[in-house]
N, C-alpha and C positions, 0 to 999 in steps of 0.2 A: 292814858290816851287823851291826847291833846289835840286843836284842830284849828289850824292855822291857813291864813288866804293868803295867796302870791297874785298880785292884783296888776294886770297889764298895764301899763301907760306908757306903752314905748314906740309907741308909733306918729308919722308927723301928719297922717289924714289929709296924702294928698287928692284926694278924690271930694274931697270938703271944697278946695278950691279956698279954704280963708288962709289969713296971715298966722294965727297961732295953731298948733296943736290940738282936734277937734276936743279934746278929751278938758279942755280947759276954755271952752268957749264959756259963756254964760249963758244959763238960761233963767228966765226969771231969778236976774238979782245974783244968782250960785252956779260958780266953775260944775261943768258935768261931770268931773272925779270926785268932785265932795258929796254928790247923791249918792257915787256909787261904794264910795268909802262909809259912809254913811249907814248904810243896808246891812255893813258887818261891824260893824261900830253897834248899831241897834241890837243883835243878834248874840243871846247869852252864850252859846256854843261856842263863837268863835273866839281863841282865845287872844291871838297877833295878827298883824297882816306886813305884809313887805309888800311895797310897790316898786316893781320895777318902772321908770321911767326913762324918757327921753333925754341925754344928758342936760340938755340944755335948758332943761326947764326943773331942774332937782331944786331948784333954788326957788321957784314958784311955789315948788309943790309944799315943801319947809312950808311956805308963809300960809296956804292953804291949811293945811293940817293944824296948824296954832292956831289961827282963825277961830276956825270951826268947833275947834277942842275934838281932833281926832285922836284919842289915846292910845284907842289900839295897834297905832303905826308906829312901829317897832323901827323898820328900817325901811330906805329907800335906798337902791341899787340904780345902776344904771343901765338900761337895755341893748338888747342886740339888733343886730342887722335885718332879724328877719323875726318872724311871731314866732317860731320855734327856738332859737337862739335866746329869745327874751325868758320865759320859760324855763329853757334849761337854767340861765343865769341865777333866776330866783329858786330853781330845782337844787341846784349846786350849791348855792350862797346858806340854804339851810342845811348841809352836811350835819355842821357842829352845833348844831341848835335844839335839833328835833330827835325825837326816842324813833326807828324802825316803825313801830307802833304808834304813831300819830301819824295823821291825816292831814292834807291840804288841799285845800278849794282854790282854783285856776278860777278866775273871772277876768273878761273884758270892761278897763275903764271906762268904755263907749257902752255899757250897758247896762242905764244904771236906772229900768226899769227891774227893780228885782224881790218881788215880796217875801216876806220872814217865812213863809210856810214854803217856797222853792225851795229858800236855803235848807230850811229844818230839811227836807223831802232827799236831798240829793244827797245829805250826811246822813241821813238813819238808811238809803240801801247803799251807801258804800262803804259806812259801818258792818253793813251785814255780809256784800259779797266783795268787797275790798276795794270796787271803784264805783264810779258811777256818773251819769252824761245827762242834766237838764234835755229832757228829750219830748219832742209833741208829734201825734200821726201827721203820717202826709196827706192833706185831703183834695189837694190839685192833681190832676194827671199828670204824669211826667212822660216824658218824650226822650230816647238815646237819641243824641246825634253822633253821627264821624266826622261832619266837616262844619258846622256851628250854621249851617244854613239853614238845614231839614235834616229829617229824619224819619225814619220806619220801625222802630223797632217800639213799641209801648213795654214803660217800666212798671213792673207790678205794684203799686203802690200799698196794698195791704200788707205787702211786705216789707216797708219801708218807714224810718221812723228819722225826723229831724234835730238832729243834735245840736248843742250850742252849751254856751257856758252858763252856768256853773258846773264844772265836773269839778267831780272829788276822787282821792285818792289815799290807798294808805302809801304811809311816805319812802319806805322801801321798795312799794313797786314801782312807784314812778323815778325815785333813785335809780333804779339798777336798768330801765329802759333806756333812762336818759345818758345812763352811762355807754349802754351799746351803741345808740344812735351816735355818739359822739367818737368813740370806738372804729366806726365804721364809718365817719364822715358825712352822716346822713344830717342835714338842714333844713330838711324840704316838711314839714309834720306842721301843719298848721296846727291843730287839737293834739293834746296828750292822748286821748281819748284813740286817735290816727296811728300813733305810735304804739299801743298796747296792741294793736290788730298786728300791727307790723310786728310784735314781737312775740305773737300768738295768743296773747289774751284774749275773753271775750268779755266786751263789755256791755255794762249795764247800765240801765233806763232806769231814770227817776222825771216824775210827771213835770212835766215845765209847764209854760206859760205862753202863751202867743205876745203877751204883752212884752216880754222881753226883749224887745227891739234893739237890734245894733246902728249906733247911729254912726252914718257914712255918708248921705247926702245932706244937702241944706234944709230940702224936705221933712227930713227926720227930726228937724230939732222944733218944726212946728208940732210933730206926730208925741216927740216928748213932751210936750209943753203942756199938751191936753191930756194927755196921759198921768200928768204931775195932778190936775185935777179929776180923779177919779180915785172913789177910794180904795184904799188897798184890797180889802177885804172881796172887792171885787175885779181885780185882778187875776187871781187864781182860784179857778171854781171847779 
């Protein structure tokens, strides 16, 4: 059993409002896919990683990864149209690669606050019950709306837990989801994680990190920057 990362970089961040692709800005000095490449590069368990990326930028990413001396990048694909399409691509592209019995970690290149004891945490419980979903309680009140203006209904928030990447998976069940989804035409699954509900699984929590910030405004790459200076160890407590 083996345990391998399908690393997103397929998106163009236009909600960044810059010229390139967020995931290859700079921050202090270093493109933000070399942090997050970085995290499983540093990390004994993992064995590969595939990045799917942006087509237009495969040729960047090459020159990033020699840079850096990223070794564990095995291969770089090219992404889809949509965060689910990207996914299955890199789901699909390991067919002939991977045993049923190995695992794979879905991460976002945009999030590339991510400490070794997240990663260790989200493969030791989906080692154990086959998946598993970087997840933190909700501690804000939430609110249903029907029309995005107001609302009346309060969501139970005890009941309620926040997901985000890194999920893990063993590699036959997200094979054989991503087979139906596609089966059935379905594109819409933002998270693997989304798609296992849909397909009747239930899945599982491993403790995450508040610090794992997805970076999608301008905002966020000051909120990284200061984040870069703290140390890890207090990151995840």
């Amino acid at each position: 059993m083996k345990n391998y990362v399908i690393l997103l970089a397929g998106g163009v961040g236009k909600r960044m409002g810059a010229e390139i692709p967020k995931q290859f800005i700079e921050v202090d000095g270093k493109p933000i896919i070399a942090y997050s490449i970085e995290n499983f590069q540093r990390n004994p368990q993992i064995e590969k990683i595939v990045v799917v990326c942006v087509k237009d930028w495969i040729g960047r990413l090459k020159e990033i990864v020699e840079e850096y001396d990223l070794s564990k990048v095995e291969w770089i694909i090219e992404g889809g149209s949509t965060g689910h399409d990207s996914i299955r691509n890199g789901v699909f592209f390991l067919r002939d690669k991977l045993d049923p019995e190995d695992y794979i970690v879905v991460h976002d290149a945009v999030r590339p606050i991510l400490p070794q004891k997240a990663i260790d945490e989200v493969l030791l419980v989906a080692h154990d019950k086959g998946n598993a979903s970087s997840s933190i309680p909700c501690h804000p009140p939430i609110v249903y709306t029907e029309d995005f203006e107001s609302g009346i209904t309060d969501v139970d928030r005890e009941h309620v837990m926040l997901t985000a990447s890194p999920q893990a998976f063993r590699y036959s069940l997200a094979l054989n989801c991503y087979m139906r989804a596609e089966r059935e035409g379905r594109h819409d699954f933002t998270f693997t994680s989304s798609l296992l509900i849909y397909c009747g699984e239930r899945v599982y929590f491993a403790k995450g990190t508040t610090s794992n910030i997805k970076i999608t405004t301008k905002g966020d790459l000051a909120l990284f920057s200061a984040l870069l200076k703290i140390p890890e160890a207090s990151l995840y407590d």
